[in-house]
C-alpha positions in Angstrom: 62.2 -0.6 23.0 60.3 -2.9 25.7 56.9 -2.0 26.1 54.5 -2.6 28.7 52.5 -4.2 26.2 55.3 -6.5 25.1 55.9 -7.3 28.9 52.3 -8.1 29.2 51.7 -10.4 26.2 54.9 -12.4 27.8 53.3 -12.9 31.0 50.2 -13.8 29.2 52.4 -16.6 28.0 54.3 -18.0 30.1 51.2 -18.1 32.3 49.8 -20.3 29.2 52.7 -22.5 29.5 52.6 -22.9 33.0 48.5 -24.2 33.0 49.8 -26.4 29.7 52.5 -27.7 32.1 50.4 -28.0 34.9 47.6 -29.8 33.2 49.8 -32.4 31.5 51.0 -33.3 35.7 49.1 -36.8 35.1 50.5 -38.1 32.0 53.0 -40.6 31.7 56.2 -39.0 32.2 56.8 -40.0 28.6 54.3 -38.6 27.0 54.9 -35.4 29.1 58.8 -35.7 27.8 57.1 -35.3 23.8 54.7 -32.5 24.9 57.5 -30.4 25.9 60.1 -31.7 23.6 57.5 -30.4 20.8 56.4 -26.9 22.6 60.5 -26.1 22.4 60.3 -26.5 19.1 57.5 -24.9 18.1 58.7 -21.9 20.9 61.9 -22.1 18.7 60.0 -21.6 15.4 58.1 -18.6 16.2 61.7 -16.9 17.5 63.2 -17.2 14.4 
């Protein structure tokens, strides 16, 4: 079952994700490339 507090702690993070993303704006596309390359992963991790 999907609980309200379920949806909530996966607003909390994507919202997380989206300051993360949002501060990184002003790096070298490069380094921003690594960033998220690395948050996938470790995204992937905790999934499984």
């Amino acid at each position: 079952m999907y609980s309200i507090e379920m949806a909530y702690a996966r607003m909390r993070e994507l919202q997380d994700q989206a300051n993360r993303s949002r501060a990184h704006q002003a790096m070298p596309p490069r380094s921003r490339r690594r960033l998220r390359r690395a948050a996938a992963a470790a995204a992937a991790a905790k999934k499984s």
